[in-house]
N, C-alpha and C positions, 0 to 999 in steps of 0.2 A: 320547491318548484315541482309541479307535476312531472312526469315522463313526457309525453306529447309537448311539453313547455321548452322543457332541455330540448329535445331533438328538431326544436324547428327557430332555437337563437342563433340571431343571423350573427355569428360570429367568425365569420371576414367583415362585414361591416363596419362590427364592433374593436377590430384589432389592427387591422392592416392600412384603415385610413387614420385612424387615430397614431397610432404610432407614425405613420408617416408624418403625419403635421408636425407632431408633438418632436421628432429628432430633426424639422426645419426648423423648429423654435429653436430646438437645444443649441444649433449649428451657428444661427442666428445673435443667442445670446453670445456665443464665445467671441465672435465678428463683434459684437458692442464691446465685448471686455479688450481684446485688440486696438480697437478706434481709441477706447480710453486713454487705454493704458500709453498710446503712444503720443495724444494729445496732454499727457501730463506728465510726457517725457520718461515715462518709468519702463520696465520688461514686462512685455505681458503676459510673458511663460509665468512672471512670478505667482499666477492665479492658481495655476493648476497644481500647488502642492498646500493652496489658502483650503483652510477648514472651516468649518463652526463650530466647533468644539473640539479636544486632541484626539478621543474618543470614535471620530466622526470618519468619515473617509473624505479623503482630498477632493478638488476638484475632477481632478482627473478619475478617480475611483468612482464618482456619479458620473460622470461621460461611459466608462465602461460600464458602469453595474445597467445604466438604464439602455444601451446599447445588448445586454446580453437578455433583460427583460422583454424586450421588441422582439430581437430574431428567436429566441427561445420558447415564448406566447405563438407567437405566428407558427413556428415550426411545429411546436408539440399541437396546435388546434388544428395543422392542416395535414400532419399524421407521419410528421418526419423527424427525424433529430435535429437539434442544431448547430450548426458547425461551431468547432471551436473556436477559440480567439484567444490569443496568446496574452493580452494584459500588457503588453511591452511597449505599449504607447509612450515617447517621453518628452512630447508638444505638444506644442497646437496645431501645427500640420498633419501631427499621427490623429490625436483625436478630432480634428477634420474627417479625417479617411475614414477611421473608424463607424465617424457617425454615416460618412459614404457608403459604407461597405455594408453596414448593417441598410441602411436604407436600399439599396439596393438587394437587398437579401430580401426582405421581407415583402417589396412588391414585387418581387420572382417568381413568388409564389400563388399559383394561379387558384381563383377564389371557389371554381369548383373543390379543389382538395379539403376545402372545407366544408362540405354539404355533410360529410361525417361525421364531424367535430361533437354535437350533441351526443353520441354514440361513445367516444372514448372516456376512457378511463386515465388522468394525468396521474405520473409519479414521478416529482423531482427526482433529479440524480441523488441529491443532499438529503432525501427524507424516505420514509417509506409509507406515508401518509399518502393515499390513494382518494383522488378527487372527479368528479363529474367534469366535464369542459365548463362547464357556466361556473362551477365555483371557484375553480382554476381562474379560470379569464376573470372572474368579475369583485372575486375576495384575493386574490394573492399576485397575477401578474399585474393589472391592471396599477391597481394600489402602489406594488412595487415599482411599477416602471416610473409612476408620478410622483412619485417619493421622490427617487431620484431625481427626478428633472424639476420637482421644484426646490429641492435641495442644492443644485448649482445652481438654480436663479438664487438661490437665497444669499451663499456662500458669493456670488459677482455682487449683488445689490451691498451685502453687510461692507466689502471691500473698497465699496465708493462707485461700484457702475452704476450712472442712472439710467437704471432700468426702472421698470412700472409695471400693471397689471397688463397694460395693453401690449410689451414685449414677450408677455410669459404666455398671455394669450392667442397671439400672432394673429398673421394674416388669416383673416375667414373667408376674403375673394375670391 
């Protein structure tokens, strides 16, 4: 990508609406796995520890992991750190909040603070791989956050919630 290409991606656009939908969706699915789970008489915390593989992380590990990819994209592109979050979710009321807490974080953050973002340089906490904001945002958060979140679609759908394309997709009105 040219220089002048990096420094003028609208990247509040690109992050901060999309994450927002994308954790009404997430919030959204878990309310369908809830409905479910209590119209066929079963627990429907039992979700949040179902995997797709042993390998995999639980439910609840994709509500956090794509939770820490939202506030952590938004934060590091509009030139902040991200606040912590303890992992210590152990419902579905916590990861409700969580996904509250994160949604709320990320439209906090107001879209000027990102007219720089083209300009920095990302360096995960975990890595010392030093990236541009566009390949940051558009090769590693992006990807990651939708990993996650179509990964608990995947993990509610394999477990019997009928969900479909158009829950994962949500509301576009």
């Amino acid at each position: 990508m040219l220089e002048a290409e990096r420094m003028t991606a609208p990247f509040y656009a690109a992050s901060v609406p999309v994450f927002r939908h994308s954790l009404g969706v997430l919030a959204e699915l878990l309310r369908k796995a809830e409905t479910h789970a209590r119209e066929q008489g079963s627990d429907p915390e039992k979700f949040l520890e179902a995997r797709l593989a042993p390998d995999m992380l639980p439910l609840m590990g994709q509500v956090q992991r794509a939770s820490d990819h939202a506030k952590g994209a938004a934060a590091r592109l509009a030139g902040f750190d991200p606040p912590p979050y303890a992992d210590d979710e152990g419902g579905l009321a916590e990861a409700h909040a969580r996904i509250t807490k994160t949604l709320g974080y990320v439209i906090s953050l107001p879209a000027e603070s990102f007219e720089d973002a083209g300009r920095r340089t990302i360096t995960l906490p975990f890595d010392t791989l030093q990236m541009s904001a566009s390949q940051y945002l558009y090769n590693f958060a992006l990807p990651s956050f939708f990993f996650h979140v179509t990964t608990a679609y995947a993990i509610l759908r394999h477990h019997g919630v009928p969900l479909g394309k158009s829950d994962f997709i949500g509301n576009l009105g």
